[in-house]
N, CA, C and O atoms as CSV, one atom per row, in Angstrom:
chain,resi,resn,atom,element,x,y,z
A,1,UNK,N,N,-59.578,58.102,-27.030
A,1,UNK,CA,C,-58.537,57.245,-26.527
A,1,UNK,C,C,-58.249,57.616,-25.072
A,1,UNK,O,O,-58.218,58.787,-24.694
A,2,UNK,N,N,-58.043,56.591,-24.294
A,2,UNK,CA,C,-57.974,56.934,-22.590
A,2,UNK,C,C,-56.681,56.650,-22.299
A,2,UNK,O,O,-55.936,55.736,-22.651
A,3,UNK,N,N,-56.509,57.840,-21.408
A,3,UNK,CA,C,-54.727,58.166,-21.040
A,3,UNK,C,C,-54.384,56.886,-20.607
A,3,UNK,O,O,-55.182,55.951,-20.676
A,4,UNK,N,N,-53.265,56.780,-20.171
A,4,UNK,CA,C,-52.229,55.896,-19.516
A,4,UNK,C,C,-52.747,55.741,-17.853
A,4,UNK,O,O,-52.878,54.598,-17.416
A,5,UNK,N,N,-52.988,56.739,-17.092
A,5,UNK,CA,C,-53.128,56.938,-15.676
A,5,UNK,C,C,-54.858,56.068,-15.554
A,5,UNK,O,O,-55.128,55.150,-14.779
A,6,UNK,N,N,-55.766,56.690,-16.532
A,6,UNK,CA,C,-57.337,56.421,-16.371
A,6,UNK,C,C,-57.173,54.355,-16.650
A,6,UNK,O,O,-57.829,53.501,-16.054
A,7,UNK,N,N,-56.306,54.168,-17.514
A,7,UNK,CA,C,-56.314,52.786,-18.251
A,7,UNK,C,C,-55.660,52.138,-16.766
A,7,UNK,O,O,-56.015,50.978,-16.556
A,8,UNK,N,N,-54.858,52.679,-15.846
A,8,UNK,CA,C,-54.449,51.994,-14.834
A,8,UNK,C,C,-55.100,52.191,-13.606
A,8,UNK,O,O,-54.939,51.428,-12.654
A,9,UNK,N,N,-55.848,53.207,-13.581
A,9,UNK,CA,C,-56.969,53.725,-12.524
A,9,UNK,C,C,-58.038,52.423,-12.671
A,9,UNK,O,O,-58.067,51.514,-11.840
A,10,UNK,N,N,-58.727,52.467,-13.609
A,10,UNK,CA,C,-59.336,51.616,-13.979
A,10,UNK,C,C,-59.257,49.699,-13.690
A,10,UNK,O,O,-60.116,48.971,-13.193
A,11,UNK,N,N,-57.500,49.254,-14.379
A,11,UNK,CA,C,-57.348,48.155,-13.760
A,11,UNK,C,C,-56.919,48.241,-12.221
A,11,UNK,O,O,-56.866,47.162,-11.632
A,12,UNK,N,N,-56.692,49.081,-11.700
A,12,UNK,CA,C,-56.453,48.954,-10.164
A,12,UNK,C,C,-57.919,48.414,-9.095
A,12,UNK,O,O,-58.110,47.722,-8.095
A,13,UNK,N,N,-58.688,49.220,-10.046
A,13,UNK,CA,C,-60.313,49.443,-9.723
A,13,UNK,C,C,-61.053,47.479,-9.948
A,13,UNK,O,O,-61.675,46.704,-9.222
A,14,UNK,N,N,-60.431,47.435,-11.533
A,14,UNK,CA,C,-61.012,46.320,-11.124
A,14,UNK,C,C,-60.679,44.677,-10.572
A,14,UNK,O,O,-61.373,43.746,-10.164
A,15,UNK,N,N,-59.310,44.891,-10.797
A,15,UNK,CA,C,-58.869,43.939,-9.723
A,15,UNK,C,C,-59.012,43.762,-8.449
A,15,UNK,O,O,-59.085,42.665,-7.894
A,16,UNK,N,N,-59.078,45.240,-7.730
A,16,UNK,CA,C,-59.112,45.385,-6.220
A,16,UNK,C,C,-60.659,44.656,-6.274
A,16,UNK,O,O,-60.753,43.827,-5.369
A,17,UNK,N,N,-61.976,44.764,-7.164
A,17,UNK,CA,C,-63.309,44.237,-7.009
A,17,UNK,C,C,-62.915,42.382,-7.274
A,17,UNK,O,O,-63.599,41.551,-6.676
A,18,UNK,N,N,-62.172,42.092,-7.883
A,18,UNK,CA,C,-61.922,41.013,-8.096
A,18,UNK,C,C,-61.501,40.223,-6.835
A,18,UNK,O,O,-61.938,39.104,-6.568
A,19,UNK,N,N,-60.499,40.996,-5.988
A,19,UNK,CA,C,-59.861,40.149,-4.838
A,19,UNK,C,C,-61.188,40.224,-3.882
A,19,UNK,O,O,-61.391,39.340,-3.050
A,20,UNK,N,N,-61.655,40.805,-3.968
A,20,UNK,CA,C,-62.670,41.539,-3.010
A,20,UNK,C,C,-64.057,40.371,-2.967
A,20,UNK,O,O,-64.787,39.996,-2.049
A,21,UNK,N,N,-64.014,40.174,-3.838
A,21,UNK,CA,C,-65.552,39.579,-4.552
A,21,UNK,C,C,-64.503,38.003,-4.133
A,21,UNK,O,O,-64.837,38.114,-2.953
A,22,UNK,N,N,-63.647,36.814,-4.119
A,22,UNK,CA,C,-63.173,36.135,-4.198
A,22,UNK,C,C,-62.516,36.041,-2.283
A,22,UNK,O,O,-62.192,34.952,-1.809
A,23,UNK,N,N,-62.455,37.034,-1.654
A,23,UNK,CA,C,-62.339,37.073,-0.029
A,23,UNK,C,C,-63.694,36.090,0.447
A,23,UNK,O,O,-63.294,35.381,1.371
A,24,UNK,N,N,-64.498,35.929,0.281
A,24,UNK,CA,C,-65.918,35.424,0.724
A,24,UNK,C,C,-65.906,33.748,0.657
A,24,UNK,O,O,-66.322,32.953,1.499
A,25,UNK,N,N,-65.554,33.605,-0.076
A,25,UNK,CA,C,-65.457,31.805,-0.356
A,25,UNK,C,C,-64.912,31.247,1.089
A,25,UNK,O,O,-63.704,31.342,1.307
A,26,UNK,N,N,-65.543,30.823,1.816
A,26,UNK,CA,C,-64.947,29.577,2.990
A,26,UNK,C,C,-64.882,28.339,2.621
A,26,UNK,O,O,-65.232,27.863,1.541
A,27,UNK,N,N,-64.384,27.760,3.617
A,27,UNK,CA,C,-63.714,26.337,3.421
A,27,UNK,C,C,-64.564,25.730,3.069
A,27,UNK,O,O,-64.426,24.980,2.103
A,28,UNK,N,N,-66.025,25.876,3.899
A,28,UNK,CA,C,-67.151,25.032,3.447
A,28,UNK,C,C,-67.425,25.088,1.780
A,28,UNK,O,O,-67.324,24.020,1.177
A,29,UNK,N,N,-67.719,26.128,1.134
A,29,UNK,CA,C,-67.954,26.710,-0.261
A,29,UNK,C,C,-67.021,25.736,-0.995
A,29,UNK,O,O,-67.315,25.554,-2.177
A,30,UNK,N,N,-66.090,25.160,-0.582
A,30,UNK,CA,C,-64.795,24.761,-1.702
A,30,UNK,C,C,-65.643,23.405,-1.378
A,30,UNK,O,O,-66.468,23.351,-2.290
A,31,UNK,N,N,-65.810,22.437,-0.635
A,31,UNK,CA,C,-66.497,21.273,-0.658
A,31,UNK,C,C,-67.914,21.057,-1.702
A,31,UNK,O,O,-68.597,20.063,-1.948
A,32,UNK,N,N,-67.959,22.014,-2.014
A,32,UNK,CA,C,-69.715,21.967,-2.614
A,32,UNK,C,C,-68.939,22.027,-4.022
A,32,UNK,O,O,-69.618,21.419,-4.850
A,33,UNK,N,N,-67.977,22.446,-4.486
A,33,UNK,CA,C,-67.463,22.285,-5.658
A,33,UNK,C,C,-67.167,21.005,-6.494
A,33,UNK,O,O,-66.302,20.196,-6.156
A,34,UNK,N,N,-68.102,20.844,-7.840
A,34,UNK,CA,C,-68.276,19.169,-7.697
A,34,UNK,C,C,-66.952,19.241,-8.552
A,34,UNK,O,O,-66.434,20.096,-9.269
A,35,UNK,N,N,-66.528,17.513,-8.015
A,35,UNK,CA,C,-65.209,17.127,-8.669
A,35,UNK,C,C,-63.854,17.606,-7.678
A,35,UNK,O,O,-62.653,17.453,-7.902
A,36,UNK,N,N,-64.456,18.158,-6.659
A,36,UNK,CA,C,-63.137,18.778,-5.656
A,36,UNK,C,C,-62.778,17.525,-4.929
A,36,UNK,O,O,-61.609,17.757,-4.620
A,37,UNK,N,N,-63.008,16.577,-4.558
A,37,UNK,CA,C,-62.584,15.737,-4.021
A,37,UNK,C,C,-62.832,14.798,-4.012
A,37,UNK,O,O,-63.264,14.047,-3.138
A,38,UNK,N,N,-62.474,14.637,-5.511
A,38,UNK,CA,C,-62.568,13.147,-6.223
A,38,UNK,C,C,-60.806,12.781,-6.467
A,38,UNK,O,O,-60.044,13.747,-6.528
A,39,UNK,N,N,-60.461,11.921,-6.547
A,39,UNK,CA,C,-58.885,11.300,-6.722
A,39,UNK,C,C,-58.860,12.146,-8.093
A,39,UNK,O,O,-59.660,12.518,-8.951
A,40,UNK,N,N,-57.050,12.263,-7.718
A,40,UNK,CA,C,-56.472,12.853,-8.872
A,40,UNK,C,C,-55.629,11.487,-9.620
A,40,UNK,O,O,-54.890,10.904,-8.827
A,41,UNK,N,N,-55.648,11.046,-10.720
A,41,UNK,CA,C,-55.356,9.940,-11.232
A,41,UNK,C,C,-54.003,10.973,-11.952
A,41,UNK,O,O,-54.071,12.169,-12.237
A,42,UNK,N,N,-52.587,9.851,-12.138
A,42,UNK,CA,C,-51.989,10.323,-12.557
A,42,UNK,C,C,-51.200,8.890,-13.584
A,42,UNK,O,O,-51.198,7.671,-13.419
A,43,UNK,N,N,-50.486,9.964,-14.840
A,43,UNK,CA,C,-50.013,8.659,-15.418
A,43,UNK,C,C,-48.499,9.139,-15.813
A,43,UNK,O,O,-48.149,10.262,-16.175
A,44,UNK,N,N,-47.695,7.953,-15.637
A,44,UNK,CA,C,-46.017,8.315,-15.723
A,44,UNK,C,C,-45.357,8.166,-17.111
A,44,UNK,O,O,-45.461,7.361,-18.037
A,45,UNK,N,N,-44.892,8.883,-16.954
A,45,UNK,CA,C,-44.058,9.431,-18.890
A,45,UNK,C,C,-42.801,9.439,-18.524
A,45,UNK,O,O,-42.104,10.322,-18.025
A,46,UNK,N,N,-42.474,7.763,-18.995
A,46,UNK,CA,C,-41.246,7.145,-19.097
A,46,UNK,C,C,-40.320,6.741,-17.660
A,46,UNK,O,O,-39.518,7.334,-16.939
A,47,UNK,N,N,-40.934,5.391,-17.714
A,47,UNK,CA,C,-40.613,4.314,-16.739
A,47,UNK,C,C,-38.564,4.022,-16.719
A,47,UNK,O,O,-37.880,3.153,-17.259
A,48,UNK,N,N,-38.119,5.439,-15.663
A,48,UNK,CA,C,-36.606,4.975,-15.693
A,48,UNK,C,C,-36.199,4.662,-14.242
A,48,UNK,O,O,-36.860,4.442,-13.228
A,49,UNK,N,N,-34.810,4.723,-14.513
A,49,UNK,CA,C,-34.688,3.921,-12.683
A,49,UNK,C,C,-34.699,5.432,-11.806
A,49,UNK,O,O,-35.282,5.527,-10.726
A,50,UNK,N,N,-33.804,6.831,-12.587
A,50,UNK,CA,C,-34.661,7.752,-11.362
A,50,UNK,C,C,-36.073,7.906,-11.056
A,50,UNK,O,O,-36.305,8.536,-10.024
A,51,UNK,N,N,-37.122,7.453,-11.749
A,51,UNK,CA,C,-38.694,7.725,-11.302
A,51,UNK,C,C,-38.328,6.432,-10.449
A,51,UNK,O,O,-38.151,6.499,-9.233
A,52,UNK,N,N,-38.249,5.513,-11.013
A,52,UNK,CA,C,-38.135,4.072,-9.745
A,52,UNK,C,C,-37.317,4.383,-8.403
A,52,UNK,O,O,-37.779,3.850,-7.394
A,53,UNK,N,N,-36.524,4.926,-8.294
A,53,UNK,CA,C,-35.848,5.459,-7.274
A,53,UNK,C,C,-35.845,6.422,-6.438
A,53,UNK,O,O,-35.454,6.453,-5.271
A,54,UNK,N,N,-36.306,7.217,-7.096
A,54,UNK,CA,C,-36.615,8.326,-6.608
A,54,UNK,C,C,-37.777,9.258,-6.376
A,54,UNK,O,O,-38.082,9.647,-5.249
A,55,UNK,N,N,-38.511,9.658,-7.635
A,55,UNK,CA,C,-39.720,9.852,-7.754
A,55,UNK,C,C,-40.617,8.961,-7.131
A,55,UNK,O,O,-41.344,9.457,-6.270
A,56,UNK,N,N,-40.750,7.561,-7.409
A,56,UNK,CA,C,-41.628,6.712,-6.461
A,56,UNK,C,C,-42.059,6.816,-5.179
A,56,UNK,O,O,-43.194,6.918,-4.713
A,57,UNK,N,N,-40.761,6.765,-4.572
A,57,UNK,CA,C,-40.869,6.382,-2.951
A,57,UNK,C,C,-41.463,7.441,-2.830
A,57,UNK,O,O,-42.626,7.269,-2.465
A,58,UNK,N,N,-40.992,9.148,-3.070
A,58,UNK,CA,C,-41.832,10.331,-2.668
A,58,UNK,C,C,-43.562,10.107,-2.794
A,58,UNK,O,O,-44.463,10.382,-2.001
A,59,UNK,N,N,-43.576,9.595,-3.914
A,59,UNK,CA,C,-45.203,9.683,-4.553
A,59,UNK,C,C,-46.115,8.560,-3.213
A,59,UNK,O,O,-47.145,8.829,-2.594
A,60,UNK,N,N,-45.398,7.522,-3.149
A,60,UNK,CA,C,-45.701,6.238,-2.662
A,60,UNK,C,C,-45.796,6.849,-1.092
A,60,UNK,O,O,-46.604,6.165,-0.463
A,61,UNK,N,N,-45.248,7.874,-0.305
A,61,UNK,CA,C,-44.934,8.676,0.954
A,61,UNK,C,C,-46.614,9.822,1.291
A,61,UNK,O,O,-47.092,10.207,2.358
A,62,UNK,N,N,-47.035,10.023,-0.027
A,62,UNK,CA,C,-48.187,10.993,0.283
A,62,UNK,C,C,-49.317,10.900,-0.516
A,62,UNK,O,O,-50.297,11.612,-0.294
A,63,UNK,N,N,-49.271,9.871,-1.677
A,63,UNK,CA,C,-50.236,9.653,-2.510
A,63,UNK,C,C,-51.715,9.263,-1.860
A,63,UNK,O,O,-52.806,9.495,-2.382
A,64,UNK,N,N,-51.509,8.712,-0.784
A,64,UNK,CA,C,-53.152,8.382,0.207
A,64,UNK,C,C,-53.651,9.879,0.982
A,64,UNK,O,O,-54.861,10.024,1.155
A,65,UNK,N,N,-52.848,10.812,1.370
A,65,UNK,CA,C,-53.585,11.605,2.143
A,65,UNK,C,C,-53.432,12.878,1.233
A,65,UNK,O,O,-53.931,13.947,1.585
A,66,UNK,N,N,-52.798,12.757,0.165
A,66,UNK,CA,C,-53.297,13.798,-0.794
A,66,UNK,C,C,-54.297,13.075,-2.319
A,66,UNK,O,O,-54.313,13.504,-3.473
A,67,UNK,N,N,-54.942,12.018,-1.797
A,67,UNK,CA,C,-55.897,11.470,-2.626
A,67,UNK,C,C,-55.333,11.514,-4.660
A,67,UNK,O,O,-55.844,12.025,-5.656
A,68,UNK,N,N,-54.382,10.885,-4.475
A,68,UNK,CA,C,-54.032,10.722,-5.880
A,68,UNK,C,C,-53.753,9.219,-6.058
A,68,UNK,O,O,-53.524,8.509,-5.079
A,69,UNK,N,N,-53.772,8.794,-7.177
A,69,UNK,CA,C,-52.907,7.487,-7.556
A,69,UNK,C,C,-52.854,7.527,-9.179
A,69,UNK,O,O,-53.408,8.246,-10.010
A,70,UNK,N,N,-51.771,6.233,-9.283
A,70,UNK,CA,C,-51.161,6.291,-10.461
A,70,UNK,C,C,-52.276,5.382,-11.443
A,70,UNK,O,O,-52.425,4.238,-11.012
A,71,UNK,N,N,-52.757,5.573,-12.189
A,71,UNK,CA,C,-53.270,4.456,-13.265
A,71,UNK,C,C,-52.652,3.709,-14.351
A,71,UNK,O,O,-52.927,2.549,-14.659
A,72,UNK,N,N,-51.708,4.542,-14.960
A,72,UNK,CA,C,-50.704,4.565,-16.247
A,72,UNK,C,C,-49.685,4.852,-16.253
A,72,UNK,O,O,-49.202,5.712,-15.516
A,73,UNK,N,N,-48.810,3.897,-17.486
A,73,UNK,CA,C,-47.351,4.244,-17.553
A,73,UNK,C,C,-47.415,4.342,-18.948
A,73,UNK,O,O,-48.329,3.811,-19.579
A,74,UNK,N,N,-46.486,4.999,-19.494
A,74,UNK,CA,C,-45.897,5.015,-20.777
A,74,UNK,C,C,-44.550,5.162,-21.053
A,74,UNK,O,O,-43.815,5.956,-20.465
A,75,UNK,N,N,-44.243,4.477,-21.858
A,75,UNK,CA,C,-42.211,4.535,-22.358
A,75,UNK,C,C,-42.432,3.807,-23.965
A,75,UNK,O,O,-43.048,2.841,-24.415
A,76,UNK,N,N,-41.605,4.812,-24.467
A,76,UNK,CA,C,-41.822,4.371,-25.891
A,76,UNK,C,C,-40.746,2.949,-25.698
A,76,UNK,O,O,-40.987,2.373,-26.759
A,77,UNK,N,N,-40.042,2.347,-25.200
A,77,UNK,CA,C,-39.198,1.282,-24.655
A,77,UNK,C,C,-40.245,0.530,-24.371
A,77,UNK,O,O,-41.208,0.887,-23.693
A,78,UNK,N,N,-40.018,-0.969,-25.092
A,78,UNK,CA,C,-41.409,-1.822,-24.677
A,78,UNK,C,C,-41.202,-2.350,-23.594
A,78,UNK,O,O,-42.190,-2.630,-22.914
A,79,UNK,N,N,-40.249,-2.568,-23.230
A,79,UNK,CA,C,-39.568,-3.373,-22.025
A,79,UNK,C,C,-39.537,-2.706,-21.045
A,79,UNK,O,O,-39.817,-3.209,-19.957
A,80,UNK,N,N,-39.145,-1.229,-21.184
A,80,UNK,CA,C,-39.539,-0.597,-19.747
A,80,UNK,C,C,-41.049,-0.123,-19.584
A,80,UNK,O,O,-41.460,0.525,-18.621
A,81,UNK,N,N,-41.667,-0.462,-20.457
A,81,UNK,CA,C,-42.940,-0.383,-20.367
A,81,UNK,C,C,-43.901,-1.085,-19.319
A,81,UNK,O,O,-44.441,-0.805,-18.249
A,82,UNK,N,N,-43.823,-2.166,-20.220
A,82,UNK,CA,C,-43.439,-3.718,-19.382
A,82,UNK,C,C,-43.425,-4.032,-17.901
A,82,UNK,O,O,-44.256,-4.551,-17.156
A,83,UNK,N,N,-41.750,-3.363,-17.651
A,83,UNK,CA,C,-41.269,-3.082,-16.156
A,83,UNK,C,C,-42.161,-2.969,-15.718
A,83,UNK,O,O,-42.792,-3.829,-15.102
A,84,UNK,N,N,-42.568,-1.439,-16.003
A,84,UNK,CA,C,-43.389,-0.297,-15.308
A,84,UNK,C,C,-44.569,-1.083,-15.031
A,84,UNK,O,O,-44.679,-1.627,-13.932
A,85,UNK,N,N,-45.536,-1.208,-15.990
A,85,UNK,CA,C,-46.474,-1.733,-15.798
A,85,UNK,C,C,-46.922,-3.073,-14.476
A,85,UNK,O,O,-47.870,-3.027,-13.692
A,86,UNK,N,N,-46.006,-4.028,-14.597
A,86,UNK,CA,C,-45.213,-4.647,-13.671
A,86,UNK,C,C,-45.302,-4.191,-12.296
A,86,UNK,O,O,-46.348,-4.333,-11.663
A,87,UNK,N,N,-44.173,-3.603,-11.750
A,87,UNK,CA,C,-43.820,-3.025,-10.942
A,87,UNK,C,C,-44.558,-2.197,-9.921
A,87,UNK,O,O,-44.663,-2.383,-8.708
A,88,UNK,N,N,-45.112,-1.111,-10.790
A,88,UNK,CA,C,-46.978,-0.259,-10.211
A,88,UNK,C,C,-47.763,-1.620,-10.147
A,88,UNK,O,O,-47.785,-2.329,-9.140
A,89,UNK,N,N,-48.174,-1.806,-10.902
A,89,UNK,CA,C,-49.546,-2.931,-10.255
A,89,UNK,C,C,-48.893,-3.707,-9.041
A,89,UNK,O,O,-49.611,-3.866,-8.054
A,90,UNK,N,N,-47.230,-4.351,-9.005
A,90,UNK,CA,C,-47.397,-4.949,-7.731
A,90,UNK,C,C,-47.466,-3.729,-6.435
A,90,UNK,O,O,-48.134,-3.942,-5.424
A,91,UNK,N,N,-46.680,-2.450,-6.636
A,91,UNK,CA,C,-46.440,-1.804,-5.787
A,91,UNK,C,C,-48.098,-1.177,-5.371
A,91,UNK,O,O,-48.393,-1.073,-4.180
A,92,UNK,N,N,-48.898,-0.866,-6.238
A,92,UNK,CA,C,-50.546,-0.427,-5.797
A,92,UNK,C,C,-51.241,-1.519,-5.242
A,92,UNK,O,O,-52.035,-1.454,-4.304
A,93,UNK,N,N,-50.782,-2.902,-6.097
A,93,UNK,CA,C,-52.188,-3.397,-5.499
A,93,UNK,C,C,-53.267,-3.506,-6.962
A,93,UNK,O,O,-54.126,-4.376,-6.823
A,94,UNK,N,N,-53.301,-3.025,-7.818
A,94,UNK,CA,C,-54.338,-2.891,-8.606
A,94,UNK,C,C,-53.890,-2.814,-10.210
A,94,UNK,O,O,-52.728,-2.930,-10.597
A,95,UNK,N,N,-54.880,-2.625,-10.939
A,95,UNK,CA,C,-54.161,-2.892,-12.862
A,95,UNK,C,C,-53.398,-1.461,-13.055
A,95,UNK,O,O,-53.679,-0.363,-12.576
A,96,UNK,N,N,-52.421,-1.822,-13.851
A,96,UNK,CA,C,-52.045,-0.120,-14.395
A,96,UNK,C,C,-51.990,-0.471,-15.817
A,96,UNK,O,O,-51.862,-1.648,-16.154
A,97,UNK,N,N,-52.089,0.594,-16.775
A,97,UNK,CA,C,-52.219,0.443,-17.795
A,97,UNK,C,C,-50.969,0.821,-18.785
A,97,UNK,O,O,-50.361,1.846,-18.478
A,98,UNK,N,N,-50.582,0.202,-19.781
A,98,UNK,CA,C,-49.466,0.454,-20.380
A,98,UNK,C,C,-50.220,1.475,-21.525
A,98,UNK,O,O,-51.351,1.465,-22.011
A,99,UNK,N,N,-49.054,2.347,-21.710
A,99,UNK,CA,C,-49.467,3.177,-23.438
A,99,UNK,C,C,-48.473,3.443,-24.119
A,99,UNK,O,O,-47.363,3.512,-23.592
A,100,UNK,N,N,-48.604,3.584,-25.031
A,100,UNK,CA,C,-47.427,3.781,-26.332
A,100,UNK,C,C,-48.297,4.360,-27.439
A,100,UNK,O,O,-49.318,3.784,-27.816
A,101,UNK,N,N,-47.887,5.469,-27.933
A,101,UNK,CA,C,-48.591,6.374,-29.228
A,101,UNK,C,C,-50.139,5.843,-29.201
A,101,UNK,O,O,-50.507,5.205,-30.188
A,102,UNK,N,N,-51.049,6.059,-28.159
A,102,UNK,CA,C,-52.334,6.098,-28.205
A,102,UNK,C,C,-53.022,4.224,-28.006
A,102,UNK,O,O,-54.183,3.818,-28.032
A,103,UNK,N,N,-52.167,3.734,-27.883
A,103,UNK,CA,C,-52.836,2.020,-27.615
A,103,UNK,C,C,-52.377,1.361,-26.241
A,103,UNK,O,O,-51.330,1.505,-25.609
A,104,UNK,N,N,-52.843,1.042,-26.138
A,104,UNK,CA,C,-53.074,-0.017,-24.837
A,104,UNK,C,C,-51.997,-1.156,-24.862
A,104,UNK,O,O,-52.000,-2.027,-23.993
């Protein structure tokens, strides 16, 4: 059984190889990573007037130069579903998709 001091000697040892080994990656290296800069699709869980008010405009402020957009809404509320659905497609430009417990 290995003391207390050797068991922390040890993780000191191998974390310090960890940061060490992970210093090397340049900016270029992160581009070659497939799927790094493909859109981040996002979908909204529960269409209320603070996401309409608030949450939106923020999203709607940086969603192009941080490469995301919305595809989907969901609200167990059919009507704010509805809204939502509504509302995103006029505000994108494009289809958004409604969901409720796994259906379309």
């Amino acid at each position: 059984m290995k003391s207390r001091r050797e068991f922390i000697k040890q993780s000191v040892l191998a974390t310090a190889g960890m940061m060490l080994g992970g210093l090397d990656m340049s900016a270029k290296s992160y581009s070659r990573i497939v799927g790094s800069n493909d859109r981040v699709n996002v979908g909204v869980v529960g269409f209320s007037d603070r996401f309409k008010d608030t949450l939106l405009p923020s999203f709607k402020n940086h969603y192009k130069e941080l490469n995301f957009d919305i595809i989907g809404v969901s609200d167990i509320w059919k009507l704010r579903r509805e809204k939502g659905v509504k509302h995103l497609s006029d505000t994108f430009g494009h289809a958004i998709r409604g969901y409720f417990n796994n259906e379309e």
